[in-house]
C-alpha positions as CSV (number, residue, x, y, z in Angstrom):
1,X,-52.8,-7.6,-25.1
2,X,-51.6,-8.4,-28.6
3,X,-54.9,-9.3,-29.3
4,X,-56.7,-6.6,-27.8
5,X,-54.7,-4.0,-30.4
6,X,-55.8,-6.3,-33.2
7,X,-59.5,-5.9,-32.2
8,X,-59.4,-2.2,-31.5
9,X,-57.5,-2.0,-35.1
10,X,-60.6,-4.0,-36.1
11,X,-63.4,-1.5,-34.5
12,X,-61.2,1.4,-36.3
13,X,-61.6,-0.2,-39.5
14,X,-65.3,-1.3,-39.5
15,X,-66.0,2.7,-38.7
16,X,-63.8,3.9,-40.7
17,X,-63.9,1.5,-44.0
18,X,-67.4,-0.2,-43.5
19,X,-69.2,2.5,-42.3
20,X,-70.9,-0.1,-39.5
21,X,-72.2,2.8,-37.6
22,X,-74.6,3.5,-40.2
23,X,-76.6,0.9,-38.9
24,X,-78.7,2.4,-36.2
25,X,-79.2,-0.7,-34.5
26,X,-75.2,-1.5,-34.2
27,X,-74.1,-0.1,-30.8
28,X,-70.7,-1.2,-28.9
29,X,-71.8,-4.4,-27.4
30,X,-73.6,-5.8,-30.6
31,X,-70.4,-5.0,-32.8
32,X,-68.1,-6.8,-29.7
33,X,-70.2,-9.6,-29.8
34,X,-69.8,-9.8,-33.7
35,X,-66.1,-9.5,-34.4
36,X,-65.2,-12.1,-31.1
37,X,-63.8,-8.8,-28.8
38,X,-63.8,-8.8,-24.8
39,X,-66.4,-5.9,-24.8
40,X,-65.0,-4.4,-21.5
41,X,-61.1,-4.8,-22.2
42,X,-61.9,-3.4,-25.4
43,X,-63.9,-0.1,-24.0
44,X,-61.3,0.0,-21.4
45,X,-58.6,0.4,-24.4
46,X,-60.3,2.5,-26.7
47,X,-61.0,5.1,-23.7
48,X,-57.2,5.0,-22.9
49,X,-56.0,5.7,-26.5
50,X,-59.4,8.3,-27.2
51,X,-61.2,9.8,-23.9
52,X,-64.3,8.2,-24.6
53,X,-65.6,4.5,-24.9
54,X,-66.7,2.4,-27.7
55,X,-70.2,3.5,-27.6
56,X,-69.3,7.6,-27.3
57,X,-67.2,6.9,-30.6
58,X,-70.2,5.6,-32.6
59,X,-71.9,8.1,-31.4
60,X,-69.2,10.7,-32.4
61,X,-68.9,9.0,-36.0
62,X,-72.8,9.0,-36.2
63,X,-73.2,12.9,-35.1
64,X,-70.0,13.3,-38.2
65,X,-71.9,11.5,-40.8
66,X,-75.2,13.1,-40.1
67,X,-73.9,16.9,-39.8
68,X,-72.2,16.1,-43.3
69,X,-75.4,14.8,-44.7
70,X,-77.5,18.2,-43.4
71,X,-74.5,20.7,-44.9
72,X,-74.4,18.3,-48.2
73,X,-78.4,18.0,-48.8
74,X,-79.8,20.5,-46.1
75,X,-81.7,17.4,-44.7
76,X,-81.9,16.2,-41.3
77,X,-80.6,12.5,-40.8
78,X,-80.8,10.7,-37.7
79,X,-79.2,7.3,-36.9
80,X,-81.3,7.0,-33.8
81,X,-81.6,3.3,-32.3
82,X,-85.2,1.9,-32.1
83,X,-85.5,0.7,-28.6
């Protein structure tokens, strides 16, 4: 479990810090995949300590960033994924 508080401190970082949600093509899996984390432990934890799993918080940090952007420039950004 120790671990599991280590990667979620890691997912709050990369948001936070690194901004990894910029990237349109990084969604919950993808970043799980990159940093080692058991993707459905790790959504199972981040729901418990937020409402919402890993996927709905990129999405909330993506929505953040692009409502700043449109009140900043008075541009529309979107961080859509290609798919």
């Amino acid at each position: 479990m120790r671990n599991l508080y280590r990667f979620y401190s890691l997912f709050e970082k990369l948001l936070d810090e690194d901004l990894i949600f910029i990237d349109s093509a990084m969604d919950f899996r993808r970043l799980c995949k990159a940093i080692g984390a058991p993707c459905r432990k790790l959504d199972s934890l981040i729901f418990d300590e937020l409402g919402m799993g890993g996927d709905d918080v990129i999405k909330c940090y993506r929505d953040q960033w692009e409502r700043g952007l449109c009140a900043k420039y008075g541009k529309s950004f979107r961080f859509t994924p290609e798919g």
